[in-house]
DRENDO-961059 format. One record per residue: residue in one letter; y, x, z of N, C-alpha, C in turn; residue number from 0. Coordinates in pm, whole numbers, plus 32768, in hexadecimal, padded with zeros to 4 digits. Atoms other than C-alpha are relative to their C-alpha. Layout:
<recs>
+--------+--------+-------+------+---------+--------+------+--------+-------+------+-----+
! residu ! nnorth ! neast !  nup ! canorth ! caeast ! caup ! cnorth ! ceast !  cup ! num !
+--------+--------+-------+------+---------+--------+------+--------+-------+------+-----+
!      A !      Y !     X !    Z !       Y !      X !    Z !      Y !     X !    Z ! NUM !
...
+--------+--------+-------+------+---------+--------+------+--------+-------+------+-----+
</recs>
This chain:
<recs>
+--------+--------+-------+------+---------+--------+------+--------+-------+------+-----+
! residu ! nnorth ! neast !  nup ! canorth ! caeast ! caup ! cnorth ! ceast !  cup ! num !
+--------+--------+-------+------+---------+--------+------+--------+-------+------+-----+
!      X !   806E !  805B ! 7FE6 !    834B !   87FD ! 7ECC !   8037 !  7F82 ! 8041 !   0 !
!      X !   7FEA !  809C ! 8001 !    836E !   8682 ! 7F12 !   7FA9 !  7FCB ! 8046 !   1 !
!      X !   8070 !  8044 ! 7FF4 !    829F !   85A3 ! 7FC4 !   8059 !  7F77 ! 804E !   2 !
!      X !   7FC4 !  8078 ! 802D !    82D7 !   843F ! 7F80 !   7F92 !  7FA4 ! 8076 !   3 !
!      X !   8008 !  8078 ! 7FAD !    8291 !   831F ! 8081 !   7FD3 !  7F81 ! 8009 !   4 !
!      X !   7FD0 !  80A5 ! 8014 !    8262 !   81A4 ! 8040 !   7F89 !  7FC5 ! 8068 !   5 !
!      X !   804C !  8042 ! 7F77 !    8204 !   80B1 ! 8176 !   8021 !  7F7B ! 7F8F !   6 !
!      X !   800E !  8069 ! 8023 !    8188 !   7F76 ! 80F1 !   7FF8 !  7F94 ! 805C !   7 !
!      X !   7FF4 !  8070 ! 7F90 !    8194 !   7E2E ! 81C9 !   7FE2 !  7F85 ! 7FB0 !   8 !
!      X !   8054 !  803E ! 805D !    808F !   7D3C ! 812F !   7FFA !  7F52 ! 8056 !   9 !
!      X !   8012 !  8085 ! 7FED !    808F !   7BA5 ! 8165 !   7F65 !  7FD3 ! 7FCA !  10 !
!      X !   8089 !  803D ! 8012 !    7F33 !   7B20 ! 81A6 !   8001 !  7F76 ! 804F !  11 !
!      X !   801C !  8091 ! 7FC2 !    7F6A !   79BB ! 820A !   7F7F !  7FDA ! 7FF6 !  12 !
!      X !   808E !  804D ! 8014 !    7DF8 !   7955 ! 8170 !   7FC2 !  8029 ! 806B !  13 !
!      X !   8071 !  7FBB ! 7FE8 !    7D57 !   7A43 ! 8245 !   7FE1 !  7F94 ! 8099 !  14 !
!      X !   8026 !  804E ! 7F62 !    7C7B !   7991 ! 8371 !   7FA0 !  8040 ! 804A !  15 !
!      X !   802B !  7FCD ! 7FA5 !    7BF3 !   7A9B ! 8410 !   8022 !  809A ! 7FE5 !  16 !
!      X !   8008 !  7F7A ! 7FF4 !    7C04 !   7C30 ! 8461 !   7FA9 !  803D ! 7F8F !  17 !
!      X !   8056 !  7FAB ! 8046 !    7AD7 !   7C72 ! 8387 !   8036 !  7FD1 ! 7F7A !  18 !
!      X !   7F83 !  803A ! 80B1 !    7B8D !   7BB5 ! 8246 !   805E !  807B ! 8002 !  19 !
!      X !   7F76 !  7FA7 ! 8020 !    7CBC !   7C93 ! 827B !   7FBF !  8082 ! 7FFA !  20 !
!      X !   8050 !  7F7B ! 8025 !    7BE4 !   7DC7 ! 829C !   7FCC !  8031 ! 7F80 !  21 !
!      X !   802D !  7FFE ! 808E !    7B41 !   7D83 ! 8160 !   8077 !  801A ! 7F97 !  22 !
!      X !   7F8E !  7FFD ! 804A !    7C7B !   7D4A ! 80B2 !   803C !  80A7 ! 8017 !  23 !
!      X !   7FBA !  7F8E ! 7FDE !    7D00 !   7E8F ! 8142 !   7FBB !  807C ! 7FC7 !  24 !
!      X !   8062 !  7F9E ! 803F !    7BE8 !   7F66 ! 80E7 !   8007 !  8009 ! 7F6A !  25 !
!      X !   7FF0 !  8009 ! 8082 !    7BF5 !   7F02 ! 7FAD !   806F !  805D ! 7FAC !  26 !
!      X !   7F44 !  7FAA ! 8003 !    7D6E !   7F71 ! 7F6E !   8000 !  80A8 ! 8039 !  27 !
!      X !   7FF8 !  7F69 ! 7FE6 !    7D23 !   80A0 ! 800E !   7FC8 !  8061 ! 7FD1 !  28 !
!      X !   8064 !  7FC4 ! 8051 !    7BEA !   8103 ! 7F36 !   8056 !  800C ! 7F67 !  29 !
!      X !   7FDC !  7FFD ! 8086 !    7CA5 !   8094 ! 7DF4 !   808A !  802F ! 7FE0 !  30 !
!      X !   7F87 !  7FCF ! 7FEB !    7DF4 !   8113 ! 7E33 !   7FFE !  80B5 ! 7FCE !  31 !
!      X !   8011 !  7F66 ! 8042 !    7D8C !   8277 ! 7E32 !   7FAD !  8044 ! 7F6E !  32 !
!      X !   8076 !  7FE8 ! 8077 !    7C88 !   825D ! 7D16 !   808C !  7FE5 ! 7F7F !  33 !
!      X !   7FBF !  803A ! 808B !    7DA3 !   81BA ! 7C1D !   808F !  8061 ! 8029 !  34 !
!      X !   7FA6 !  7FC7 ! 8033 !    7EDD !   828B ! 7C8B !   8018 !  8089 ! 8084 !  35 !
!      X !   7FDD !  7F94 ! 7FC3 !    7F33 !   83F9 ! 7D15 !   8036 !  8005 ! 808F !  36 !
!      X !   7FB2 !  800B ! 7F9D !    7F6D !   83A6 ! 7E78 !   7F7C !  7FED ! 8076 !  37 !
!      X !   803E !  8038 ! 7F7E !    7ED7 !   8387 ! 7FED !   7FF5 !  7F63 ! 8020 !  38 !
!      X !   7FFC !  8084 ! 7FD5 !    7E7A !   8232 ! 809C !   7FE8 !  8012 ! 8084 !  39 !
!      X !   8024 !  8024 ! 7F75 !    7E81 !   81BC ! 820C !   8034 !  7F88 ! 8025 !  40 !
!      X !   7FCE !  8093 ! 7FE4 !    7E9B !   8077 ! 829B !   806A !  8049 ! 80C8 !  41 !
!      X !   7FBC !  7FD9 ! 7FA8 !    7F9A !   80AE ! 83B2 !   8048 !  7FF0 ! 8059 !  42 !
!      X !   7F8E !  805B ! 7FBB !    803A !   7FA4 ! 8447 !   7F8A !  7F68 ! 803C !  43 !
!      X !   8055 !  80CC ! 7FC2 !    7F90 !   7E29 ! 8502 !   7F4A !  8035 ! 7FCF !  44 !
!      X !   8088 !  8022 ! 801D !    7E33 !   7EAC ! 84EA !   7FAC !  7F88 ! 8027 !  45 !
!      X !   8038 !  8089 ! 7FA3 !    7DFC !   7D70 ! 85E0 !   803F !  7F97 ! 7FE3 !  46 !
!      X !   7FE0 !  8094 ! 8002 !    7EBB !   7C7B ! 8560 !   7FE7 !  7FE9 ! 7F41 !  47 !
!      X !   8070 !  803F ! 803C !    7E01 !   7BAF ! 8471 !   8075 !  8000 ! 7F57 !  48 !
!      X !   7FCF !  802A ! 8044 !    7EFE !   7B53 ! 8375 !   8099 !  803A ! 7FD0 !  49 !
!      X !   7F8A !  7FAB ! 8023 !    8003 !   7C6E ! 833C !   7FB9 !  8096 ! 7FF2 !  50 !
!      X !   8026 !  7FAB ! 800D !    7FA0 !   7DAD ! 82BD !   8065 !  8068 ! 7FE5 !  51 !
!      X !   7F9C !  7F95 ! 800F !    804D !   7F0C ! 8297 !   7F9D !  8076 ! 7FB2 !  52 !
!      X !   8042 !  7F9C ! 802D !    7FD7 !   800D ! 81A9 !   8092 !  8069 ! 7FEF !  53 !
!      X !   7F81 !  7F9E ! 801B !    8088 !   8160 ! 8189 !   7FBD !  8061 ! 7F8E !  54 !
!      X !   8036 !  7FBD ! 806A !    8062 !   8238 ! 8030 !   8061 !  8091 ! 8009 !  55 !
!      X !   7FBD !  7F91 ! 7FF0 !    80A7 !   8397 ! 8024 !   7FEF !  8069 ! 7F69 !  56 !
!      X !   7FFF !  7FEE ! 804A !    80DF !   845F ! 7F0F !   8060 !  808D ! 7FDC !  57 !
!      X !   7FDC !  7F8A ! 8005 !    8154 !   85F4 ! 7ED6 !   801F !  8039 ! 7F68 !  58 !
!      X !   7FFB !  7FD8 ! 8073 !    81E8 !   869B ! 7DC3 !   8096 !  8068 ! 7FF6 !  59 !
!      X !   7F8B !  800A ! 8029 !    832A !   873F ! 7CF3 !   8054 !  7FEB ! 7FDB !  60 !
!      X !   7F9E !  8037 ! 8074 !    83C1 !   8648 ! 7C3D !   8010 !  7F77 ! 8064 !  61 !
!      X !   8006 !  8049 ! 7FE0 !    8454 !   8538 ! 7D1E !   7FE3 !  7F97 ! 7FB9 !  62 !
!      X !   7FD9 !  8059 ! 8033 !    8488 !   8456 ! 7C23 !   7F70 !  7FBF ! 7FC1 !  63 !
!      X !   80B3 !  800B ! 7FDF !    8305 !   8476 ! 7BD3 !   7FC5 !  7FA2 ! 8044 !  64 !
!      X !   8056 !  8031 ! 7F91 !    8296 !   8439 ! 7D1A !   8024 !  7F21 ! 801B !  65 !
!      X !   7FD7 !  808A ! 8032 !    837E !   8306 ! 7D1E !   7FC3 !  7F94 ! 7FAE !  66 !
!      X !   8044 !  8025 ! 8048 !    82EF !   827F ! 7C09 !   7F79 !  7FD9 ! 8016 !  67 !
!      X !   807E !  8013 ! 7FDB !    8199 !   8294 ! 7C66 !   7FFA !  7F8D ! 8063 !  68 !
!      X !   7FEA !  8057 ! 7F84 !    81F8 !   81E2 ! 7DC1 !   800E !  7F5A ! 7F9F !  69 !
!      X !   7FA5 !  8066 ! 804A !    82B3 !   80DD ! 7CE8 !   7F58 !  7F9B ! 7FB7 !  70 !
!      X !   8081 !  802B ! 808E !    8163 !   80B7 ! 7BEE !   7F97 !  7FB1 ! 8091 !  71 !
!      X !   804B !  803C ! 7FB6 !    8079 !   8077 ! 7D1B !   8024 !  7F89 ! 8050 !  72 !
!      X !   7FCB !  808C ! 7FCD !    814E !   7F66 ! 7DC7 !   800C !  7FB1 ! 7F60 !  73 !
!      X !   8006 !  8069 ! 8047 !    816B !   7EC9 ! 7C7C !   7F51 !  7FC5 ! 7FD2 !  74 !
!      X !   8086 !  801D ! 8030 !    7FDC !   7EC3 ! 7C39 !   7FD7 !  7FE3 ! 8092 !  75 !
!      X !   800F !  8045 ! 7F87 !    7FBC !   7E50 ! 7DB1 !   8027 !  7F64 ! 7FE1 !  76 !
!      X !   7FC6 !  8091 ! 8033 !    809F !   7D16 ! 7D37 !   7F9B !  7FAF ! 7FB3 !  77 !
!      X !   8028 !  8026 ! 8054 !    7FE3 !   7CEC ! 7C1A !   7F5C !  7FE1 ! 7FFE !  78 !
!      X !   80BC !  8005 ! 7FD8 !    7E5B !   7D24 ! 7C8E !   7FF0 !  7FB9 ! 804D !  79 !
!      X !   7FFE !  806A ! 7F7F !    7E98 !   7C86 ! 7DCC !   8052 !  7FC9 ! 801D !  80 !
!      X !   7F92 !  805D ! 7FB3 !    7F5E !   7B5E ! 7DED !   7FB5 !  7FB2 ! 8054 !  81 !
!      X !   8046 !  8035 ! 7F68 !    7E61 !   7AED ! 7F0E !   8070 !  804F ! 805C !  82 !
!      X !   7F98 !  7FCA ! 7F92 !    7F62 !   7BF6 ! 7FC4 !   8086 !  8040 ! 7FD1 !  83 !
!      X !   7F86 !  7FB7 ! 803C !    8092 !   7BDC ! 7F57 !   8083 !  8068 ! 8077 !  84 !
!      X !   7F99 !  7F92 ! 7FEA !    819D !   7CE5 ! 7FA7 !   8092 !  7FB5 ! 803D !  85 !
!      X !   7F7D !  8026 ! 7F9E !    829B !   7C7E ! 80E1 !   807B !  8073 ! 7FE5 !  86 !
!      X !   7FB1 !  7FD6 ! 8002 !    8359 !   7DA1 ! 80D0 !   7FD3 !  80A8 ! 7FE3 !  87 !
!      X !   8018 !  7F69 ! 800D !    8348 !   7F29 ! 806B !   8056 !  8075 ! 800E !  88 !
!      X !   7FB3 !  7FB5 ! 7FE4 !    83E0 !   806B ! 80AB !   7FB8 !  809A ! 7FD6 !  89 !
!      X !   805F !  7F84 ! 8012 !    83EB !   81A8 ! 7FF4 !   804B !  8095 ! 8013 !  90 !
!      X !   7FC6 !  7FA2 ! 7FE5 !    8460 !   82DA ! 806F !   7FC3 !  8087 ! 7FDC !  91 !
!      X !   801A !  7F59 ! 801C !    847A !   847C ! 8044 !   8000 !  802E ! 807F !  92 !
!      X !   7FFB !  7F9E ! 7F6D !    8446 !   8566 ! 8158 !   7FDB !  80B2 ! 7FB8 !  93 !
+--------+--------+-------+------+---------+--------+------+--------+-------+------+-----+
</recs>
């Protein structure tokens, strides 16, 4: 068994307030799990306005799978939302 990792670290320069970035966040967190095999939590700067952290979680037997999946949802993050584009990511096994 496997269980796959990825911390996202999201650039929201537009955003001009807490309840903007909330929205944005919710969003990502509702549609994240609906479109691919994995957990959502926002997890990082809940208070600061203009940097976000989501973490995706994701269980299985086939690393290379799980990988994949991780891989697919940061690229349809890029691609749905370039209001928040993608500072930096990280995807690990445990």
């Amino acid at each position: 068994m496997h269980v796959a990792v990825c911390e996202i670290k999201l650039n929201l320069e537009g955003v001009a307030s807490l309840k903007e970035k909330r929205r944005i966040m919710k969003s990502l967190l509702r549609r994240l799990p609906q479109n691919f095999n994995v957990a959502a939590a926002e997890i990082d700067f809940q208070d600061v306005w203009q940097t976000g952290m989501l973490g995706l979680v994701t269980i299985g037997n086939d690393s290379g799978y799980l990988h994949g999946i991780l891989e697919k949802a940061i690229t349809w993050i890029e691609e749905m939302r370039p209001d928040c584009p993608i500072d930096a990511y990280r995807i690990e096994f445990r």
